[in-house]
Structures are given as C-alpha cells and as structure tokens.
C-alpha positions in Angstrom: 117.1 178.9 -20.7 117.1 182.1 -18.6 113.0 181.9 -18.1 112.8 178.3 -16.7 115.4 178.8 -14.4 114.2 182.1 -12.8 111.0 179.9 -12.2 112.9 177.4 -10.5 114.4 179.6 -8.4 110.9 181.8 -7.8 109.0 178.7 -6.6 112.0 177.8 -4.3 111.8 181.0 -2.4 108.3 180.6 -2.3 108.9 177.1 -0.3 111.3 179.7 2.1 108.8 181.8 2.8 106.4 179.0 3.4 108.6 177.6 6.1 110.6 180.7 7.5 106.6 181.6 8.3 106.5 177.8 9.8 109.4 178.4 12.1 107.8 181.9 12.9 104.7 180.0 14.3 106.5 177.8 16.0 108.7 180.0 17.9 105.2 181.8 18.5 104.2 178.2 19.9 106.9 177.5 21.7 106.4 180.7 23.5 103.0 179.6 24.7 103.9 176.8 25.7 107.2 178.1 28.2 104.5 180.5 29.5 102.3 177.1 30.1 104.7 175.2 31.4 105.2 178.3 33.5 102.2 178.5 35.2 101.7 174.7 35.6 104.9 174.7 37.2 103.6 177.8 39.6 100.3 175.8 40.0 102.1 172.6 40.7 104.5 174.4 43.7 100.8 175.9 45.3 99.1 172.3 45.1 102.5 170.1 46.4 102.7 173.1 49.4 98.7 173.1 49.8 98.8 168.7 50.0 102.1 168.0 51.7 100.8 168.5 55.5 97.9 166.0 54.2 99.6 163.2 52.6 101.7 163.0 56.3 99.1 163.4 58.4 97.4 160.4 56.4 100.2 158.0 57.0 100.5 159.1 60.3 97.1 158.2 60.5 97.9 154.9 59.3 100.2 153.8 61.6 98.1 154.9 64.4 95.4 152.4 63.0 97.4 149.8 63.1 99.0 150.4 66.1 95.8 150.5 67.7 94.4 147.1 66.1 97.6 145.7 67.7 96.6 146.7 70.9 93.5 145.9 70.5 94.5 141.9 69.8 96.7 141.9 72.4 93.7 142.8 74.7 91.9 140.3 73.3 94.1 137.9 73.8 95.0 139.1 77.7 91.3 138.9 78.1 90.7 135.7 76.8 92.5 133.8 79.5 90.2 135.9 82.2 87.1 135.2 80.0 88.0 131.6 80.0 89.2 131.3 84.0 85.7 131.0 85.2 84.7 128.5 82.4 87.5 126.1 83.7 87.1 126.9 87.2 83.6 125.6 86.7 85.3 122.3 85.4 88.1 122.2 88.1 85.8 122.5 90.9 83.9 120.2 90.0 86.1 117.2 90.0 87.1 114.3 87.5 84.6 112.3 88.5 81.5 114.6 87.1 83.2 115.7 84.1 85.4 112.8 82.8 88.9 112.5 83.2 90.0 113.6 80.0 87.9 116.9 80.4 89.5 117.6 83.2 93.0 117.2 82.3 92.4 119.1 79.1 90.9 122.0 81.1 94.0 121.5 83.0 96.3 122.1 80.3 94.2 125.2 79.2 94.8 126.4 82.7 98.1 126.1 82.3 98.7 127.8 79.3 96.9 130.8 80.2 98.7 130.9 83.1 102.3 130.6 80.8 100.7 133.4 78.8 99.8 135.7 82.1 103.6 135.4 83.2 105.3 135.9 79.9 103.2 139.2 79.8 104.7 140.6 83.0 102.0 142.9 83.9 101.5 143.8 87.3 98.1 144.5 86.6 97.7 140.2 86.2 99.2 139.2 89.4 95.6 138.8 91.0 95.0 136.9 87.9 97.8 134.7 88.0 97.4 134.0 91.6 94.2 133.2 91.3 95.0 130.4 88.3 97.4 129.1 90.9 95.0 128.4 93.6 92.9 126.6 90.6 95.5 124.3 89.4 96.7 123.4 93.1 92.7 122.5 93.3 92.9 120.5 89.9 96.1 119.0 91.4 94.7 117.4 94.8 91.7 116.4 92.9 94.1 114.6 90.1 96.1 113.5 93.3 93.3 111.7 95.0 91.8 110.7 91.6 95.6 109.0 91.6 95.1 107.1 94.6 91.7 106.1 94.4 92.6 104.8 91.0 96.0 102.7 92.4 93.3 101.6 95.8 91.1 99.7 93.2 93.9 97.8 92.1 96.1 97.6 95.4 93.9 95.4 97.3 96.5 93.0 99.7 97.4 89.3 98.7 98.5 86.3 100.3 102.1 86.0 99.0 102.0 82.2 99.9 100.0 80.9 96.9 102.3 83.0 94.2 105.1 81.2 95.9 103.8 77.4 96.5 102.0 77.8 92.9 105.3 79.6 91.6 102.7 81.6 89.6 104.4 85.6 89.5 103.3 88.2 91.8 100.5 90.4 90.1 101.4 94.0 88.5 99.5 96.9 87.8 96.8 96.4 85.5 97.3 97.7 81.9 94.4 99.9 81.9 95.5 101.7 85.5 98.7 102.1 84.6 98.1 104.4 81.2 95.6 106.1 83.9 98.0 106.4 86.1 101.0 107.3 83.6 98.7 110.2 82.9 97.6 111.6 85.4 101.2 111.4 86.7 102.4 113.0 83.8 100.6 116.1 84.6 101.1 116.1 88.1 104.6 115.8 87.8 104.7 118.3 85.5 103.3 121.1 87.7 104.9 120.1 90.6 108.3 120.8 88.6 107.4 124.5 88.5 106.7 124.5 92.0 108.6 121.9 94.1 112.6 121.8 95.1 114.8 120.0 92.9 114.9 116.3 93.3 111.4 116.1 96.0 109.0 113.3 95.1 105.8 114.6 92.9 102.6 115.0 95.1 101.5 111.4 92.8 105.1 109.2 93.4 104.3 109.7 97.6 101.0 109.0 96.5 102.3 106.1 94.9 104.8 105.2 97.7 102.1 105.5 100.3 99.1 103.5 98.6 101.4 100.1 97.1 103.7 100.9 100.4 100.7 99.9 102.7 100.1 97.4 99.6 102.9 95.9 100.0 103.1 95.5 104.0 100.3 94.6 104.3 100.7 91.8 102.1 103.9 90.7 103.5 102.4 90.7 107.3 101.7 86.8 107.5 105.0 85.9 106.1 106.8 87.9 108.5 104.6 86.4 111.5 105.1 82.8 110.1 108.9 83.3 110.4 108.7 84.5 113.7 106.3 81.7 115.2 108.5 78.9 113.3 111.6 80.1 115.3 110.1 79.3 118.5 111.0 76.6 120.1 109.6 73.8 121.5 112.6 72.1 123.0 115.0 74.1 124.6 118.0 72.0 123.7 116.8 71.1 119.9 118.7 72.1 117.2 118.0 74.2 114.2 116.5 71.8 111.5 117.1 73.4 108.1 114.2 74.6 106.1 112.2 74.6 109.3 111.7 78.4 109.5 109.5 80.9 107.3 112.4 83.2 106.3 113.3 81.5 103.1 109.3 82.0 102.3 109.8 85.8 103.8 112.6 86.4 101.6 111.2 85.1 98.3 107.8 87.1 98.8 109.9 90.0 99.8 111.9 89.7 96.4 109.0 88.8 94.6 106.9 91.6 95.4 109.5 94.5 94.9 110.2 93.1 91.3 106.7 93.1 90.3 106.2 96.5 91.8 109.6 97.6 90.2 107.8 96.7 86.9 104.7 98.3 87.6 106.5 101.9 88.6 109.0 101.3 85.4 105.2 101.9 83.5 104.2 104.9 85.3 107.0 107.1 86.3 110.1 108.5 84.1 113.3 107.1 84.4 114.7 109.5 86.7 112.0 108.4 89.4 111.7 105.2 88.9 114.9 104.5 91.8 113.5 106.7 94.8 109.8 105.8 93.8 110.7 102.2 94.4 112.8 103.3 97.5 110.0 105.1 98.8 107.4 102.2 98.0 108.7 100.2 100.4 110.5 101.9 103.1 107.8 100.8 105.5 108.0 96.9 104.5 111.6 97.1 104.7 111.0 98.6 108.3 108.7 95.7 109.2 111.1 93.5 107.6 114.3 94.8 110.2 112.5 94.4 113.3 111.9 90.9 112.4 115.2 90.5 111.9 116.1 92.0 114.7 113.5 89.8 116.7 115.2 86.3 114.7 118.3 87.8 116.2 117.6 88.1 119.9 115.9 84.7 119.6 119.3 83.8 118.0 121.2 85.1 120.6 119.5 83.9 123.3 120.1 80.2 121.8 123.0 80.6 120.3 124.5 77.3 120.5 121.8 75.9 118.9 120.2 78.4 116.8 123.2 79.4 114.9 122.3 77.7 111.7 119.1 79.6 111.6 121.4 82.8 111.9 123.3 81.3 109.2 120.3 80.2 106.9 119.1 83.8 107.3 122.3 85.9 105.8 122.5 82.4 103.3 118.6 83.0 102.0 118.2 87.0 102.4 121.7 88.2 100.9 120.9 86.4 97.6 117.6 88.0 97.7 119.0 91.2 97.9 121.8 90.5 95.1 119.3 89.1 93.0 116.9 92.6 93.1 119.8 94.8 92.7 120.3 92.6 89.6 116.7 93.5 88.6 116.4 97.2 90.0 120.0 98.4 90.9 118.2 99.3 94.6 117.8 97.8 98.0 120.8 96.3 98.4 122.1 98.6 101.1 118.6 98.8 102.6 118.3 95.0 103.0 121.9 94.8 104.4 121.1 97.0 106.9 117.9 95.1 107.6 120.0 91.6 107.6 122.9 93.7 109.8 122.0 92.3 113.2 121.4 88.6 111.9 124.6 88.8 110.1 126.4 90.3 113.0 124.9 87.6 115.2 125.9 84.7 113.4 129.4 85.6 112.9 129.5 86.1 117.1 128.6 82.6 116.9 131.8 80.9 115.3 134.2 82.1 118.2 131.6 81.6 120.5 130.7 78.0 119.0 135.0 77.2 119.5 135.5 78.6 123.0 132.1 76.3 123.9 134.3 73.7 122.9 136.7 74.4 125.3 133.8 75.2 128.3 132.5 71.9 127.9 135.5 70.0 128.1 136.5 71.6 131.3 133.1 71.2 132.8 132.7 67.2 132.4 132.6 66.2 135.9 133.5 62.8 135.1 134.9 60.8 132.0 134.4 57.2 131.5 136.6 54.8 133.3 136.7 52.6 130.5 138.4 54.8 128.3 135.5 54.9 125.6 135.0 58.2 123.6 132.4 60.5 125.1 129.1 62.4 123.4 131.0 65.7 123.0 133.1 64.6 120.8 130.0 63.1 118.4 128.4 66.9 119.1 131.1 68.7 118.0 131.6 66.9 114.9 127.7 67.2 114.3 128.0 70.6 114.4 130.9 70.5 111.7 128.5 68.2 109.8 125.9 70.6 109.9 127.9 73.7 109.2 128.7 72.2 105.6 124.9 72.7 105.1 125.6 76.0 105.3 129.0 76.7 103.2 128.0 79.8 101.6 127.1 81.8 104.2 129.6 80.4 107.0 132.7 81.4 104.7 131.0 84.9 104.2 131.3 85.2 107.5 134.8 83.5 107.8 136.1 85.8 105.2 134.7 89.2 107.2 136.5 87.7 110.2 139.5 86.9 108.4 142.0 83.3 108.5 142.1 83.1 112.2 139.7 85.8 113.6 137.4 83.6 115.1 140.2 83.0 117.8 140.8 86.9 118.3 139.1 89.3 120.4 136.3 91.6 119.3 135.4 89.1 116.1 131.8 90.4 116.6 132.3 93.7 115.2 131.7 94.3 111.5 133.5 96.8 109.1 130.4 96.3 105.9 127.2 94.1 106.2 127.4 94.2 102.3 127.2 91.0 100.8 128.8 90.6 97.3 128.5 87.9 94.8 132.5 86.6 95.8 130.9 86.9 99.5 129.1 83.6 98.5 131.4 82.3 95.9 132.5 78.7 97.9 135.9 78.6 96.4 139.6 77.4 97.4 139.8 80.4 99.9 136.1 79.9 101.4 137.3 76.1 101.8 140.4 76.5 102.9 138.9 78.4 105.8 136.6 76.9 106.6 138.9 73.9 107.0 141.2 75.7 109.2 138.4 76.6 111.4 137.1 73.1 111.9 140.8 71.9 112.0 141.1 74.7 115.1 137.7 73.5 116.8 139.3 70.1 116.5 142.3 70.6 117.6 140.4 72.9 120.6 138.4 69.4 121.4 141.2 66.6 121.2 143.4 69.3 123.3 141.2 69.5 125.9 139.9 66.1 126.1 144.1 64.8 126.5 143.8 67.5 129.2 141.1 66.6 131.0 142.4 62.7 130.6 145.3 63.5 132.5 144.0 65.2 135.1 141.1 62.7 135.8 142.1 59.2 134.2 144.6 57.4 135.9 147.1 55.6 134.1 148.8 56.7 130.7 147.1 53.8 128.9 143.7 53.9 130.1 144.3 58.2 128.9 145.4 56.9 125.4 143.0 54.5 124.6 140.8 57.3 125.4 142.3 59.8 123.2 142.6 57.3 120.5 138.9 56.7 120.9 137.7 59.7 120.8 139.8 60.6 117.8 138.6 57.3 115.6 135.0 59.0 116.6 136.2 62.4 115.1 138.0 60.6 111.8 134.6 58.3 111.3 132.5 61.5 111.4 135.1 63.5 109.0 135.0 60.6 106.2 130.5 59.4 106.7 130.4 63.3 105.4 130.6 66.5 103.2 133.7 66.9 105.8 136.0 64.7 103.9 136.4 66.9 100.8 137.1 69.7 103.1 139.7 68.6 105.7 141.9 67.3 103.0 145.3 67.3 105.6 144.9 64.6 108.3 148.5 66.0 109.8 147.6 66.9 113.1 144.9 63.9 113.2 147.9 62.1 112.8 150.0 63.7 115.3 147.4 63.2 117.7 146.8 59.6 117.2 150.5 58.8 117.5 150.3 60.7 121.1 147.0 58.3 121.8 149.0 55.2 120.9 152.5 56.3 122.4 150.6 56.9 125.8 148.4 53.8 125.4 152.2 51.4 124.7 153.9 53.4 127.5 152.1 50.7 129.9 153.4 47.5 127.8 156.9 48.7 128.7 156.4 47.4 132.1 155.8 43.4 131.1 158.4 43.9 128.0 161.1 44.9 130.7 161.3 41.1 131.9 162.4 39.8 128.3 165.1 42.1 128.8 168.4 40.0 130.0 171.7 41.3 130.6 173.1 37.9 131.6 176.4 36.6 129.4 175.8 33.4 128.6 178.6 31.1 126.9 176.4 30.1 124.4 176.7 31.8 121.4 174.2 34.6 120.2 171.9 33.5 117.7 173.8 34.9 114.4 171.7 37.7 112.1 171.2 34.5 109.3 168.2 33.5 111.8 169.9 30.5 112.5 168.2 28.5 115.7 169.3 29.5 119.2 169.4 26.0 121.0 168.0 27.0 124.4 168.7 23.6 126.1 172.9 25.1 125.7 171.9 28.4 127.1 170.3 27.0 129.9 173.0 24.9 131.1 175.7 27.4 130.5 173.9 29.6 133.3 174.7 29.2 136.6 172.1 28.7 139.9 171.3 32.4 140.4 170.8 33.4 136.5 168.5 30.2 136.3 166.7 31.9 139.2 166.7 35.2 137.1 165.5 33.9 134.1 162.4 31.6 136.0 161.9 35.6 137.9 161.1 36.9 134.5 159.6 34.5 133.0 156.8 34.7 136.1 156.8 38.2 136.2 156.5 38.6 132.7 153.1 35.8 132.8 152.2 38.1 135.6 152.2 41.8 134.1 151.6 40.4 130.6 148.0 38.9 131.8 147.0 42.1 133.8 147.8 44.1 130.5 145.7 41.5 128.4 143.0 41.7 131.1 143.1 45.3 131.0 143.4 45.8 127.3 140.2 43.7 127.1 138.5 45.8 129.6 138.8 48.9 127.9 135.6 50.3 125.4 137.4 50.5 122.3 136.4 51.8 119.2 136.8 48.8 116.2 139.8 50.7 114.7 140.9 51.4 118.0 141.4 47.9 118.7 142.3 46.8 115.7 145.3 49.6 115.6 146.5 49.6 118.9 146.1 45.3 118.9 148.5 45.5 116.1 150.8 48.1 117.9 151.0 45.8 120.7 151.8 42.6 118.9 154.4 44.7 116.7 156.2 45.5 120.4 155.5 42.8 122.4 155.9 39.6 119.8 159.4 40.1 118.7 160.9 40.6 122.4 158.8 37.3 123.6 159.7 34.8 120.8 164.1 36.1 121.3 163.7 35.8 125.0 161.5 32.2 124.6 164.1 30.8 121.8 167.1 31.3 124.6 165.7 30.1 127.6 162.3 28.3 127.0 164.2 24.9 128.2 164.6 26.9 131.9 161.8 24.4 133.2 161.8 21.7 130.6 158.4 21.9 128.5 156.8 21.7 131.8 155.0 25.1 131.8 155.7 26.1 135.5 157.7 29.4 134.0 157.2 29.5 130.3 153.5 30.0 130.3 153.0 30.9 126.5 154.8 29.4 123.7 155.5 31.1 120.6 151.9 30.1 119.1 149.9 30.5 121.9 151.9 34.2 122.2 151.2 35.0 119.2 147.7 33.9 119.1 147.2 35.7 122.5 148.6 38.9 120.5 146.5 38.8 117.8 143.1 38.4 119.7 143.8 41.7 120.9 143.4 43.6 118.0 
C-alpha cells in the first residue's frame, strides 16, 4: 500500500513544480509587460504633448472656414441687389409701354426688395446704393402713375347724362378689364407711397384718379347745369314758376347718378380706407360747378321772389333727397351738397315771411276797391299761392320747421342754424301739417284783416264794407274746399268769426228800415197772446186815436221808403252766389218776423187800399226771398 501511495504523492509534486514554474513565467511576464505599458504610457504623454497644439489649431482652422464662407454669402447676397440694379434700371427706364406691364411691376417689386434688403443691412457703405434704388422706384412710380391715367383717359371719355336719364338706362362704370388694371397698378402705387407719404395723404394714383374721372365727371355734367340755368329765365316778368319747368330735377338726378356709378367703380380699385376721400376728392370740382349754379338759381330767385319761390322750393324738394339718397349709397356728400343747396335753401325760407308781409303791401297799396262790393283779384292770388304751395309740402314744412310755429312772423327768419336736411326734414306728418296750416291760417287772416281795413277806410257804408268782406271770404272758402287746402285747414274758426263780422256789418244797415215796425203806442186792443192767436187789426186801428193813426201811416211810408232803397241796394251789390244766398236769408230771418207783427196790428190803417201798407205778408215775403 505504502508504494502506490508514495507514487501518488511523487506525481502530485511533479504537477507543483510544473505550475509553481507556470506562475514563475508569468510573474516574469507580467514584468514585461508593466515595463511595456511603461513606456507606451511614456510614448503616449510625448505624442498627446507633440499633437495637442495641432488638433487646436485645426479646429480653429475650421471655424475660420466657415466663418469666412459666411461672409462670403453675405457678400454675395449684398452684391446681388447692386448686380441686379442696372438690369432693372434698364426695365424701369424704359417704361411699361416697351416692356409689358407685368414686367414692369415685377421688376418693381424686385426693386423693392433689394431695396428692403439694403436697409435691413444698415451699412453706411449702401446709402449711395439705397438712394440711388430710390430715385429708380420714384421713376417706376410716375411712369406707373401716368400708365394710371392714361389707362382711366381711355375709359373716361365725357357723356351726355340726358339719355341715361330719359332712357333710365344706368350710368356707365369702369370697365372690368381697367379696373383689375387699375386695382393693380394702384396696389403698388399705394404701397410705396405708404413708405414715403404723411399719414392719411391721397396716393400719387387716388389724385390721379380724382383728377382724371373729376374732369370726367364735370365735364359730363356741364349741359345739365347750363339747361337749369337757361330754363330759369324768364320770359314774362310777372309769370309764375310752373312746376317741372326747370332742369334742376334733371341736374340732380345726373348728379346722383353719376357719383353712385363712380362710387362703384372706386369701391373696385381702391381699399376700403380710401374709398370715402377718393370719392370726395373725385368730385370736388363738380360739386363746385354744382354751387355756383345754385348760387346763380338763387339770385335769379331773389331777384323774383314773389314769383319764383316755388322754384326755390322745388330746388331744396329735388336736391336734398338726392343727397339723402347718396349718403344711403356712399355715406358721403351729404354735408357737401348741403352746403351747395345752402343759399337756395336759405333763399326760399326768406320767402315765406316775405311772401306774408306782401300780403299786407298789397292790401295797403290798392288805390281803389270796387264800389260794388265784389271780392277783388288779390284775394284769388293769395289763395293761388296757398294752392300752389301744397305742390310743394315736403320742402315748405322743412323750411317751416327750421323757422319754427310762428317764425315766419319774427324778425331775422332768414338766418339758418344747419342746412342739413334729414329724412324727418321731409317726413309730411301731423307737425309739418299742422304748420303749414297755421301759416296759411296767418296769411289769411293777414289778407281778410287788411282787406276789412282798407274797406273802412275807403268803402262807404257798413253794408256795402260787409258784403265786401263777406265776398271776398266766400272767394277764400271756395278756393280752400276746389283743393289739396281742404285736408289741411281742418279748423274754419276764424273763417267763421270773420264771416259773422261780414254779415253783422252787412245787417247793421237793415236796422234803419226795421226801426219803423218798431211801435211804442198802447193800444186798447189786446196783444196778440203767445198761442198765435190772430191780432184783429181793424180793433187796433180804431182804438188809436188821430195822431197814432198819423204815426202808424209815418212808418208804414217810411218803412216802403228805406225798405226799397235797401232792396235796390242789396240788388246792386256783386255778390258772390253764397254770398247772396247767406246774407238773403239773414235778411229775411231779421226783417220777415218784425214786418208780418207790425202788418197783422195795423194793416187795416188805410183799409186794403195800399196807400200805406205797400207789401202784404206774401208779397213781403216773396220780396225777401228773391234776395237771397
């Protein structure tokens, strides 16, 4: 057992030896390879301390390339505008016309944004550059300007207003092809002169626009304006304004008509912002042409006022809607046309006073009136002139209103606080009637209060001054209901007061002839009782004695007497039919009752025989009644 196991353990220490001399070499190894590792390290530190300064230099190196490429492209692209400026100079110079007018504007734009790119580099070293762009798009921008205007001249050619309105075909616009021209070239325009002008100024193309349809626009309104002038001349003196008869109504619907279409047309070319003063600007100058004729109309109005006046009136009437109806369309030219219409307006509200104290001239002035008591020509010319003046509602309460109830009596009615006309301006309501009745109530009133007047002071008699009162008032009430007059002068108060004056002055004469059927004498006959009972006459008679029979014959021939002048007279007299027939029954009212109590008492005085009692109850009455 002892043999194997000593073998066992011999070959074992073997394997020791085997790897103790392993770990021997490898310590050896490991030895050489610290002294390796050693020098690599030592190499390593010389090669990191020999490369270092290199490797920075290189990425210094690097930036510096790209830093330089940068500048490089920004050179370029400083350059390229300055390459480029003499290439679209060459285009700009050389107008639209030569290149085409899309050309240009694109060489335009390019302009432009070198120019942009110029200032955002804020170099000093480019102002020369920049100014000189400048000077090339203010070159580009009178040649787009006049490009503007020769474009809107093609199209701008004058026109008689008259056929668009007798034809009632619309007033021509711009031409859809001109206006995208237009729109265009304004577009840029407008767009330059933003960097450049003040805040709020027209573009060089909208007062190129204003200027060209401006003179457009005049021009085509010249005949119209002429035609209203010739038609308010007059012929006669004395003749009255016909309605319709002069060109303003025409004058104000081409005026109207014209600014809407060229509202429309700028609405297509200019922005929003503009389109207010373009169309302000458009047609300054008609508007000027268009307030010295109204100025002219009124002089002429003023000059024949008293006739004339309802051309002043149809003027505000036809030129104030006009203007309501374009601010409706635009919002503009309202105030403008006002002011246009101001003398006109300020004329014909001069006239109402003037029109009531005329009234009053005239009256005073008659020389004579007629001696027959019949109504005289003033009266039917006044009431005309009433007449008329409902032909012109609208714009005579207008002016009523800006005088106020009771103005046109006051002094210094011609002075206006607004010439604005508003819608309620023309609205004919209760107000507008009720003043307008008061004013023809006071012009009236101003007549049948002069007339009486004038009747006292030159008609002799109280009756022969009431029937002509009476006359002329049955002249004003047939006038009042034959018209539009009737629906306005609803009260017929003072008409009434006045004709009880007429008739109360016209009866004060048949108090004369009714004094002798006035007895005082007591007779001893009994008074007829109140059950109507027969008076016997034949009684009274003989209870009288000698001198009250003598009395009673006195009356009786006094009464023939005066009763027979006043029938004479009444018949003499020019009466109107109602006159007559109203004061006739008056008289028979008065007179026919006090003749049949005196005749029942004391008819028997001369015994049927007809010496004293001229009339009998029949025959009175018969004689009343052909009075009326």
């Amino acid at each position: 057992m002892a043999a194997p196991r000593r073998g066992a353990y011999a070959e074992e220490a073997a394997e020791v030896e085997v790897l103790n001399a392993n770990v021997e070499k490898m310590k050896a190894l490991r030895k050489k390879i610290a002294a390796s590792h050693g020098r690599l390290e030592e190499s390593g530190k010389i090669v990191g301390d020999a490369l270092g300064p290199m490797y920075a230099n290189t990425q210094h190196l690097h930036t510096m390339g790209r830093n330089i490429d940068a500048i490089q492209e920004q050179i370029e692209k400083l350059k390229a505008p300055l390459d480029s400026r003499d290439r679209e100079e060459q285009i700009i110079r050389s107008r639209p016309e030569k290149v085409g007018l899309q050309e240009y504007m694109s060489s335009i734009d390019r302009t432009s944004k070198a120019l942009r790119g110029l200032r955002s580099a804020n170099i000093k070293s480019n102002q020369k550059a920049i100014a000189d762009l400048n000077d090339l798009l203010q070159v580009a921008m009178q040649n787009l300007e006049q490009v503007f205007r020769d474009v809107l001249r093609r199209d701008s050619t004058p026109i008689e207003p008259l056929k668009q309105l007798t034809t009632k075909q619309d007033f021509p616009r711009l031409h859809s092809k001109t206006i995208s021209q237009l729109r265009t070239i304004n577009q840029h325009v407008a767009g330059y002169a933003s960097q450049v002008s003040q805040p709020g100024a027209l573009s060089p193309s909208a007062r190129a626009y204003a200027t060209e349809r401006g003179q457009y626009i005049t021009l085509s309104l010249s005949n119209l304006a002429t035609a209203t002038m010739s038609t308010a001349r007059k012929v006669n003196a004395d003749a009255v304004y016909k309605q319709g008869s002069n060109g303003i109504t025409l004058y104000a619907q081409g005026l109207q008509g014209m600014y809407t279409a060229e509202y429309d047309s700028i609405t297509n070319v200019f922005a929003r912002e503009e389109w207010g003063a373009v169309l302000q600007a458009t047609c300054q100058d008609s508007l000027g042409a268009f307030g010295k004729t109204m100025q002219k109309l009124a002089s002429h109005v003023q000059e024949n006022l008293l006739t004339d006046c309802y051309l002043a009136y149809e003027i505000v009437d036809v030129v104030s809607k006009a203007s309501l109806e374009l601010e409706s369309r635009t919002g503009e030219l309202k105030h403008a046309i006002s002011d246009a219409l101001k003398p006109v307006r300020e004329t014909a509200k001069s006239s109402l006073p003037t029109l009531l104290n005329d009234v009053r001239t005239k009256v005073q002035q008659m020389p004579t009136l007629p001696q027959d008591g019949s109504g005289v020509p003033l009266t039917s010319d006044i009431m005309t002139r009433l007449q008329l003046m409902t032909s012109y509602l609208p714009p005579v309460c207008s002016l009523l209103r800006s005088l106020g109830d009771g103005g046109w009596s006051a002094p210094n009615t011609g002075s206006s606080t607004s010439s604005l006309p508003t819608m309620k301006s023309f609205d004919v309501g209760a107000d507008g009637k009720d003043l307008f009745s008061h004013y023809a109530t006071d012009t009236i009133d101003a007549l049948l209060t002069n007339l009486d007047s004038r009747a006292k002071a030159m008609l002799r008699g109280r009756s022969l001054q009431g029937v002509f009162l009476a006359n002329n008032i049955s002249i004003v009430e047939r006038m009042i209901s034959t018209s539009e007059l009737v629906s306005l002068l609803s009260s017929p108060q003072k008409l009434e007061q006045w004709r009880k004056a007429s008739t109360r002055a016209y009866m004060d004469a048949w108090k004369e002839p009714s004094t002798h059927l006035l007895d005082q004498i007591t007779a001893k006959a009994p008074r007829p009782t109140s059950t109507g009972q027969a008076v016997d006459s034949a009684a009274v008679v003989k209870s009288l004695s000698s001198k009250d029979k003598d009395n009673i014959k006195e009356k009786f021939r006094n009464f023939n007497t005066s009763f027979d002048e006043m029938v004479q007279r009444h018949k003499s007299y020019k009466m109107e039919s109602e006159v007559r027939r109203q004061l006739g029954k008056e008289v028979q009212s008065f007179m026919e009752p006090l003749y049949t109590r005196f005749f029942d008492r004391y008819h028997e005085i001369d015994k049927g025989k007809g010496k004293y009692v001229k009339y009998s109850k029949a025959e009175m009455s018969s004689v009343l009644s052909s009075l009326a």
